[in-house]
N, C-alpha and C positions, 0 to 999 in steps of 0.2 A: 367756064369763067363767068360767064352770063347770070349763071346761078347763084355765085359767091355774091356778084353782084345784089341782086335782090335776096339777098340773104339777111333776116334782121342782127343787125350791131348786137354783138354778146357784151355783157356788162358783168364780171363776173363775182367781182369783191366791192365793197363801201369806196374803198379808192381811189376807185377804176370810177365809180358814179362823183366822188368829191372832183375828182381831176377834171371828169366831163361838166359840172357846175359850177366851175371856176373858183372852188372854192377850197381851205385848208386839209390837209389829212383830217379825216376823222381820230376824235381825242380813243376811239376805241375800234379796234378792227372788225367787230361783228355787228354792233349796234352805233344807230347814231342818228339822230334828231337835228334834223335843218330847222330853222325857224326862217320863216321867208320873210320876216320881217325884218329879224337882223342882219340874216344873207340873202338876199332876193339873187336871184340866179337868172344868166345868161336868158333870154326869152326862147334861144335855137338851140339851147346847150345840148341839148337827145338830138339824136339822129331821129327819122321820122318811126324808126319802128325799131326796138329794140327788145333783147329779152335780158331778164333780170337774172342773178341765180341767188337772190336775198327778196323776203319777205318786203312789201312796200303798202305802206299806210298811209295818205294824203289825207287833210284835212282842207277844201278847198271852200273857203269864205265867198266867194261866188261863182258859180258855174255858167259856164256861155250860152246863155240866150235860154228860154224855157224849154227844156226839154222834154217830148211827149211818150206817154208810157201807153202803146193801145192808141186808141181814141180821146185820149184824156191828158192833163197836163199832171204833174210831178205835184204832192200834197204841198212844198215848200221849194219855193225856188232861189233862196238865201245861198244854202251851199250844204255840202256832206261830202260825207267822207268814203272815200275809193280804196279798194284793194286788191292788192297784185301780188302773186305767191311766185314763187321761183319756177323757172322755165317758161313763165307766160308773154306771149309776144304783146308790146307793149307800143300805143303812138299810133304812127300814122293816123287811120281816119278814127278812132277814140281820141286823139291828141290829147291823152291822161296825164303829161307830165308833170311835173311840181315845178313850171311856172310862173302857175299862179296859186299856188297852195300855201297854208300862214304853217301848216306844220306838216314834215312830210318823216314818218319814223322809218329808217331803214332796219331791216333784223337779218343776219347773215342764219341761215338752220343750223350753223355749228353753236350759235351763240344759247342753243337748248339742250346741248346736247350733255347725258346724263341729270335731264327734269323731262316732267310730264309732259310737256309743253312741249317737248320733241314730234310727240303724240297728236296731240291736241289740237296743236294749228293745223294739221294737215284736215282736221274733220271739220275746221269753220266751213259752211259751203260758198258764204259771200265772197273766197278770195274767188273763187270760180266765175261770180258773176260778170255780165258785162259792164259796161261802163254807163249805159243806159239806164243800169238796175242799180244806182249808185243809191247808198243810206242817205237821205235826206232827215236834216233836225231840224229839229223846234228851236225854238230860240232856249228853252232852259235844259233841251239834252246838248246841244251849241257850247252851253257856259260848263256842264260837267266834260263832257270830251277835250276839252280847253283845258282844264284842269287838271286833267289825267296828261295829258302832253306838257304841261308846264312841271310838272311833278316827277315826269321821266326827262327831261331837261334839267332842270336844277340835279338829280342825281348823276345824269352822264357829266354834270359837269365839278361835281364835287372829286372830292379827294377821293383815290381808290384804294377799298379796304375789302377785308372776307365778307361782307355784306351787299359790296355792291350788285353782283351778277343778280344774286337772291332777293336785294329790292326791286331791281329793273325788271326782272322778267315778273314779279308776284306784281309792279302797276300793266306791266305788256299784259298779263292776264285779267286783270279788272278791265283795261279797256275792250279786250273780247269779248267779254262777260256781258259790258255795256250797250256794245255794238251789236251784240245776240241778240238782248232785251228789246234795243230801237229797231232792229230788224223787224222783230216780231210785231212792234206797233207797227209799223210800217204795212203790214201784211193787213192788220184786223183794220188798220181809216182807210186802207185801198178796197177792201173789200167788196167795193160794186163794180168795181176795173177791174180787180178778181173774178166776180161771179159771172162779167162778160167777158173775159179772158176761158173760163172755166166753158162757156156756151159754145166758145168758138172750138174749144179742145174739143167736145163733143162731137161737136159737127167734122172737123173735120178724119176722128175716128171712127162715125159710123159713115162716112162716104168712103170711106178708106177699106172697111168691110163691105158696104154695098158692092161697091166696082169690082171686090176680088181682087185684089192687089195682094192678098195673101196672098193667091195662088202664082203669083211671080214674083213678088219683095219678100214673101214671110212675116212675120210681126213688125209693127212699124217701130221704130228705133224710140227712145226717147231724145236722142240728138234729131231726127227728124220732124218727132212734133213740137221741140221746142224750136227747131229751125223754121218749123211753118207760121211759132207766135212771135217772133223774132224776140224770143228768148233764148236763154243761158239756160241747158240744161236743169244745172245743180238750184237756179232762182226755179223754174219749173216745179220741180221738185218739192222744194220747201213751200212754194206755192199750193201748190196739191195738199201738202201736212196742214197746214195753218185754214183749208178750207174742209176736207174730207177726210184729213186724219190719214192718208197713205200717202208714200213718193207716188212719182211717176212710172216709174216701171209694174208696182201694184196695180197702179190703175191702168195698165195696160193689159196686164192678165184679168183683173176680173170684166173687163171689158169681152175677151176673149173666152170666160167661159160666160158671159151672156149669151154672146152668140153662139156658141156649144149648147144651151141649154135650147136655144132658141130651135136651133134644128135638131136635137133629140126630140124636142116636145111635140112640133109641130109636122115631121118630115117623116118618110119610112126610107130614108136614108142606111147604111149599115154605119157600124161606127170608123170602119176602115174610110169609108164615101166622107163621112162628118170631117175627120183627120185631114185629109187631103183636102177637104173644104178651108181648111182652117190655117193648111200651110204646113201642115207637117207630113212629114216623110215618110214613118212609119206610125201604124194606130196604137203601138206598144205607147210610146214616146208622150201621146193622146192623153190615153188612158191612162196613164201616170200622173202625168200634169193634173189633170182632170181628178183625179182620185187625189191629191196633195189639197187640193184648193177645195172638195167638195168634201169629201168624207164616202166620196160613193165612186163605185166606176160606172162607165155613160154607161152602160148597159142599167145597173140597179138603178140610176138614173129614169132611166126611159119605164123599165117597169112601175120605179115608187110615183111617178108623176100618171100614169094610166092607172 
């Protein structure tokens, strides 16, 4: 019973969320566009943690107090835009709700269903991100993302024809498109909170091999060393792309054969001793890995470097 209790509020349909916003049926069951400035909502209307089972989009015109990314403060602290993909526990202490947001798009996954875009949203990684890791705009990516929300409002609200679904979801895709593009700025003006976000990754993967912590964790996780930068995975990741050109999980292997190479070169270790060094179980498994990512197995390794 205890359990039920702290169990987050499911929310399952547009609805289920208009009902909890105190606000009318939505004019469409899949899709549907709050404007908070002509429905401003309940301040408690969420329970403090809930989970969604429809895509959720906020455009929130200011966000609470400066928020710190690292060591550093947020390039723009005006407002930007949040997203939350279906099954994501939602509230409490991110308290994300639409509030306070001027436009918040709700997308049920059925509302794609037979288009690309079934596809597609699943591989934005932003919906992933934290709340921390929110798109921050400029004041003239602010007036386009506006635009694009005022654009899919006036169409949910017009008359329904064979065209509607096919305009709605072709602006739902300009605005991913858009929110890609500001991501990516986002990534290149952070770029010195990057490149010490990137120092700290460093560090704390070669402590993580010094101590030998293979030999009892095995490879560190990518949910571990973005939990160490108190990042989101999936922002981790796209971080790594936009500085070194790999996700996180690459740079965890070539990380791994550094130190494979380090003790073939330097050690008279056998390759079975190196394996076991490295956290693996059997040196078949090694030498594999090792022969994928090099072109060589550790043995022709150890000879072609003598």
């Amino acid at each position: 019973m205890k359990k039920e209790e702290n169990s987050p509020y499911k929310i399952e349909s547009l609805t289920d969320a208009h009902r909890a916003f105190g606000l009318p049926q939505p004019k469409h069951p899949l899709v549907s566009l709050i404007n908070g400035v002509h429905d401003p909502v309940a301040m408690n209307a969420l329970p403090g943690a809930h989970v969604l089972g429809f895509y959720k989009i906020s455009y929130k015109p200011k966000l609470s107090g400066r928020l710190k990314y690292g060591q550093s403060y947020y390039d723009f602290d005006e407002g930007g835009l949040l997203f939350a993909a279906p099954g994501q526990v939602i509230g409490s202490n991110d308290n994300d709700g639409s509030i306070c947001s001027q436009y918040t798009l709700l997308i049920h996954p059925d509302f794609f269903l037979g288009y690309p875009q079934a596809k597609t949203m699943k591989q934005y990684g932003f919906f992933s991100y934290s709340t921390h890791e929110t798109l921050h705009l400029s004041e003239e990516e602010k007036g386009t993302i506006i635009e694009i929300f005022k654009m899919i409002e006036k169409e949910l609200n017009s008359r329904i024809d064979d065209f509607s679904q096919d305009v709605v979801i072709s602006q739902i895709e300009l605005l991913m498109n858009y929110a890609n593009r500001f991501y990516k700025r986002q990534f290149i003006t952070r770029k010195a909170v990057n490149h010490t976000l990137l120092q700290n990754l460093e560090a704390i993967v070669d402590h993580y091999f010094a101590n030998e912590t293979l030999l009892s964790q095995g490879l560190p996780t990518v949910g571990y060393l973005a939990e160490q930068l108190n990042l989101s995975p999936s922002y981790l990741s796209d971080m790594l792309r936009s500085l070194i050109g790999q996700n996180a999980q690459h740079y965890i292997h070539d990380k791994l054969i550094e130190k494979a190479k380090e003790k073939l070169s330097t050690t008279n270790l056998s390759v079975s001793e190196v394996a076991y060094a490295l956290g693996f179980e059997h040196s078949q498994s090694f030498s594999k890995f090792f022969k994928t990512k090099t072109n060589l197995s550790p043995l022709e390794f150890r000879r072609s470097f003598n």
